[in-house]
C-alpha positions as CSV (number, residue, x, y, z in Angstrom):
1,X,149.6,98.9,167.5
2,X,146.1,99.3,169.1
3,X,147.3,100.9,172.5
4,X,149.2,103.5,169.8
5,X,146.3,104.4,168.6
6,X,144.1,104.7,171.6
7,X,146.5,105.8,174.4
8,X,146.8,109.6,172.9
9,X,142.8,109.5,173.3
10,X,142.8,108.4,177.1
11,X,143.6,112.2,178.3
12,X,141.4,114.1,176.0
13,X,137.7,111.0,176.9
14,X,138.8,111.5,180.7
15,X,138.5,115.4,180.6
16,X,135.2,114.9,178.3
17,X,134.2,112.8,180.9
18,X,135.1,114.9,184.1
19,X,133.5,117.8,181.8
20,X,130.2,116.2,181.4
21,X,130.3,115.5,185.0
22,X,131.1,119.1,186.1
23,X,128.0,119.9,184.0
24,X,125.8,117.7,185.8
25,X,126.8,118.6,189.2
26,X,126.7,121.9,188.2
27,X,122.7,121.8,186.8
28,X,121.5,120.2,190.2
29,X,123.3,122.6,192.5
30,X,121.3,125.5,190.2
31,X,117.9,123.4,190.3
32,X,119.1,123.3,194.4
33,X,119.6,127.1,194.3
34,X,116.4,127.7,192.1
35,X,113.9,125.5,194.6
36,X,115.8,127.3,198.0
37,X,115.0,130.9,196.0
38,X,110.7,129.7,195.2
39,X,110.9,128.9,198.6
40,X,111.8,132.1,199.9
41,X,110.0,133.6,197.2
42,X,106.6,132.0,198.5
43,X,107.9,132.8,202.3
44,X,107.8,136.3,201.5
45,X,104.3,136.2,199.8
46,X,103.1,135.0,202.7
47,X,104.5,137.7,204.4
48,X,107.5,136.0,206.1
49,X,110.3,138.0,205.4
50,X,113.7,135.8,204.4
51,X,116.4,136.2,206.4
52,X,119.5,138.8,205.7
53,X,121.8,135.1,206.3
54,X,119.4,133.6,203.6
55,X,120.0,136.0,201.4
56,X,123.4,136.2,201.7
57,X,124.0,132.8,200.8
58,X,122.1,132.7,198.3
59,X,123.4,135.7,196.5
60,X,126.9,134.0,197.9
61,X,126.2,130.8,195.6
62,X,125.1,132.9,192.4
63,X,128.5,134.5,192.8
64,X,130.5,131.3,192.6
65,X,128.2,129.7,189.8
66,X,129.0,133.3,187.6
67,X,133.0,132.7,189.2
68,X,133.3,128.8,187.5
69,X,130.7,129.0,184.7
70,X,132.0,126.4,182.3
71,X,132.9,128.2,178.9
72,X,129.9,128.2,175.7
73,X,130.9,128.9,172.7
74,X,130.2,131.9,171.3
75,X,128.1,130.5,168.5
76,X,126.3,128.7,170.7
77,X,125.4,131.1,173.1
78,X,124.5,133.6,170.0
79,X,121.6,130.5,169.4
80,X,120.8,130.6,173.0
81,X,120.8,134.0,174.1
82,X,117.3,135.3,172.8
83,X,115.5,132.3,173.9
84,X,117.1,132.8,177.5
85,X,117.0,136.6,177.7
86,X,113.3,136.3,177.0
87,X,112.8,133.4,179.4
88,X,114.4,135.5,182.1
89,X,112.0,138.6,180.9
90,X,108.9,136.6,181.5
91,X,110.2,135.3,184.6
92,X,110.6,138.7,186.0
93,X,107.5,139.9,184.7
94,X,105.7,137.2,186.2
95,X,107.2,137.5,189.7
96,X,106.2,141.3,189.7
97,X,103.2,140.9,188.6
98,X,102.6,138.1,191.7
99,X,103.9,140.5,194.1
100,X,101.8,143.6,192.8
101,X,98.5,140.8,193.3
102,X,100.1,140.1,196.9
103,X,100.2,144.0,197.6
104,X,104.1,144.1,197.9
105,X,105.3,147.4,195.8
């Protein structure tokens, strides 16, 4: 009687499970991505210009995060969107600022 009731529930925990992991694994590689980008960022501050093969994999790694995005609702990215839109305003606002007080543009 139990294993009735719990076997039809095995498949949909494991893909919870391999979901949650996904989304952990996919949150460090970003926070990976997001220190190799300050770095290069502060490199070319400095005046040390990042190179084209840099770059490239970098923009080559935001491509496949944007290829295998895991799916948000759309309610909840409706709560989400403001708040992130204006994080990623500020963001860019702050790193032009930076480089106009560095003399870059």
């Amino acid at each position: 009687m139990f294993a009735g009731l719990v076997a039809p529930a095995v498949a949909p925990v494991k893909e919870l499970v391999e979901q949650i992991k996904s989304h952990f694994e996919t949150a460090k590689d970003k926070q990976d991505l997001d220190a190799r980008i300050s770095n290069a960022w502060a490199d070319g501050m400095a005046g040390t210009v990042p190179t084209e093969e840099l770059l490239r994999r970098v923009q080559d790694r935001i491509f496949a995060f944007r290829r295998r995005n895991h799916y948000v609702p759309d309610r909840l990215d409706g709560r989400l969107r403001a708040s992130n839109e204006a994080a990623m305003s500020s963001t860019a606002a702050d790193r032009v600022a930076e480089a106009a007080r560095a003399g870059h543009g």
